[in-house]
N, C-alpha and C positions, 0 to 999 in steps of 0.2 A: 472573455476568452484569454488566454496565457497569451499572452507576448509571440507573433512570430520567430523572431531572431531566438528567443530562449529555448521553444519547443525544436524548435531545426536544429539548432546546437548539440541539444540532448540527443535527440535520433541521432546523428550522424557521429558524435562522440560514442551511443552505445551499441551502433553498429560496428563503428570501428576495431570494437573491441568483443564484439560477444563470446566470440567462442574461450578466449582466455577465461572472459566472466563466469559463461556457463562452468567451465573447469573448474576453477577456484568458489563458486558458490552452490555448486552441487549437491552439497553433502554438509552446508556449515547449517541444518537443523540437527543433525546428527549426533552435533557438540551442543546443542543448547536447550536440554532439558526444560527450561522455563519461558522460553520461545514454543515450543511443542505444546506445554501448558497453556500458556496462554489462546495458541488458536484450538486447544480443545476444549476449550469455555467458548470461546468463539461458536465453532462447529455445534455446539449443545445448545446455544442461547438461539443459533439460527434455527437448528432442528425444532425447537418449541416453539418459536413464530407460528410451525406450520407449511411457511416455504424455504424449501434448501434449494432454491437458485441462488449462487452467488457468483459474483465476478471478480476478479484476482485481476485488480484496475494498476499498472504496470506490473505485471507479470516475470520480464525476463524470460527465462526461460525454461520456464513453464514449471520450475523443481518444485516451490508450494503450491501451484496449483494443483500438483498432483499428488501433494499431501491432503487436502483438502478432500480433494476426490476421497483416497482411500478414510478418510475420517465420516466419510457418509454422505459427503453433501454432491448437488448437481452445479460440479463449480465448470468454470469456465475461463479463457484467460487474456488479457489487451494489454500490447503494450504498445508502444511509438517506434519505436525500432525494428522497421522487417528483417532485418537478420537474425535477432533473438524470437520471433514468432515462427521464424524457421526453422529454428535450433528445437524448441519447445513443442514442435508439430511433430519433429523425426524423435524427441525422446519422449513423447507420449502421443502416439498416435491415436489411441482412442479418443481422444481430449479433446476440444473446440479451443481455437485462439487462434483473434484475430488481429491486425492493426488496427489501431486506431488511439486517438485523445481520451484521457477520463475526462478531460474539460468539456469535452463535447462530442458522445456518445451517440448512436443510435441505438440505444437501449431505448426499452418503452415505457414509457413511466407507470414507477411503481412496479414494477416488473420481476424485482428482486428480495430476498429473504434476506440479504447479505452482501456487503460492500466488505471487499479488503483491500489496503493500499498498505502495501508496506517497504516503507522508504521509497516512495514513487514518489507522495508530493512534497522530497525534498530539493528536488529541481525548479520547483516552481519556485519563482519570485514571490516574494510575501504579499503581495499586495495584491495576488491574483487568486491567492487559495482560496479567499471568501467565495470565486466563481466557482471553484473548484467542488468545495465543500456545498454548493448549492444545486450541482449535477449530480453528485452522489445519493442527497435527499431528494431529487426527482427522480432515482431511478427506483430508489428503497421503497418499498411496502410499509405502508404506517405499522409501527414496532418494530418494523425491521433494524439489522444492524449492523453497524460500522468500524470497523477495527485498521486504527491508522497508526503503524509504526515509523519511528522516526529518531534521530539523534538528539539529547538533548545539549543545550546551551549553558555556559558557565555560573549563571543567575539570573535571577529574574529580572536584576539591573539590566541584560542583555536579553530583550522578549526573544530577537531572533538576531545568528548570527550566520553570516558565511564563512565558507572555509573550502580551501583548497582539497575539493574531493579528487579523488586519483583522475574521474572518466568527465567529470561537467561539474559546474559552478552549483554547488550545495546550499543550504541554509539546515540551518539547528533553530530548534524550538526551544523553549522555556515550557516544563509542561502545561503549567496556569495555563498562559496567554492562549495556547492552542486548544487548548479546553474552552476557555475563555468563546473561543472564534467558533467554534462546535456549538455550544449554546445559540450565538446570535445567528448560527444559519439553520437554526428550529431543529438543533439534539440533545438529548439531555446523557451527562455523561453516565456510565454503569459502572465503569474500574478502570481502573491504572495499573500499570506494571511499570516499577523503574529497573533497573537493573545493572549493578558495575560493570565496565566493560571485560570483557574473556581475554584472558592471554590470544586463544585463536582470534578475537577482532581484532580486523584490519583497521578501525579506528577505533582508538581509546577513549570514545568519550560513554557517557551515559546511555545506554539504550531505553527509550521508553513505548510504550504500549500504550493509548488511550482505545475500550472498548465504548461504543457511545448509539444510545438506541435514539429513531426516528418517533416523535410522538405519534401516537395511535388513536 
């Protein structure tokens, strides 16, 4: 399980702020063609599983889940924070999203075509993701898949670092390493995206992509 003190933190820092959040990340798929890309390999790889359940595991509010949606799939959306589950209920009402942990779900196991996490488990403390990465693979359908965005880290000298994100206490990955931790919690990786950072991001470090399927 994540750390009490760090999950309460996060909520109540991205409570604090969502509605600025929701405003300012609204619309930043809009700018990033290769972002788009990448969860339309996503959205294709889940469709051929078979099952298009997927869950959009810290969500915010609700903007890709509702991309998701219109790309075909039967997504759905969880974050930690009730006032961006609020926010995300009133700007897609048709949509499911609920509270709750990705560390610990009431999802059914195996129950999903498709796990998204994008930049959610960068709140997490490094030493918790392994639990993290282990609720994900009980919720997924053998073949199903995982697509975990995230910042990356200076080099691989640095597996993981922190850094002063605007809303809660962050960490940056090294791509390896986290690949790396994807393997030993039973996934095998399918592709990577690394990407310079955009004049529109809000931080200038490396954007990365790991797509990573469940053995079947």
């Amino acid at each position: 399980m994540i750390e009490h003190d760090a999950l309460s933190a996060t909520r109540e820092a991205y409570d604090d702020v969502a509605p600025t959040y929701a405003q300012l990340f609204r619309d930043t798929l809009h700018d990033s063609p290769l972002d788009r890309a990448i969860l339309g390999a996503f959205a294709e790889v889940v469709h051929a599983s078979g099952n298009s359940r997927v869950a959009d595991l810290g969500c915010g509010p609700g903007h890709v889940t509702a991309h998701l949606h219109e790309l075909g799939l039967d997504a759905f959306g969880v974050d930690v924070s009730p006032v961006m589950i609020d926010l995300a209920r009133q700007a897609c009402p048709g949509l499911r999203f609920d509270v709750g942990s990705m560390a610990a779900s009431d999802i059914a196991d195996s129950a999903l075509g498709g796990v998204l996490a994008r930049w959610s488990i960068i709140h997490t403390p490094p030493q918790e993701v392994p639990a993290v990465l282990a609720e994900f693979h009980r919720v997924l359908t053998p073949g199903g898949h995982l697509l975990i965005g995230f910042s990356a880290s200076d080099g691989s000298s640095h597996a993981t670092q922190a850094f002063d994100h605007a809303v809660a206490t962050a960490y940056r990955w090294w791509p390896d390493h986290l690949a790396a931790t994807l393997r030993n919690s039973g996934f095998a990786e399918v592709a990577r995206m690394v990407r310079e950072p955009q004049p529109t991001d809000r931080r200038q470090f490396k954007a990365v992509h790991l797509l990573a399927r469940k053995a079947g």
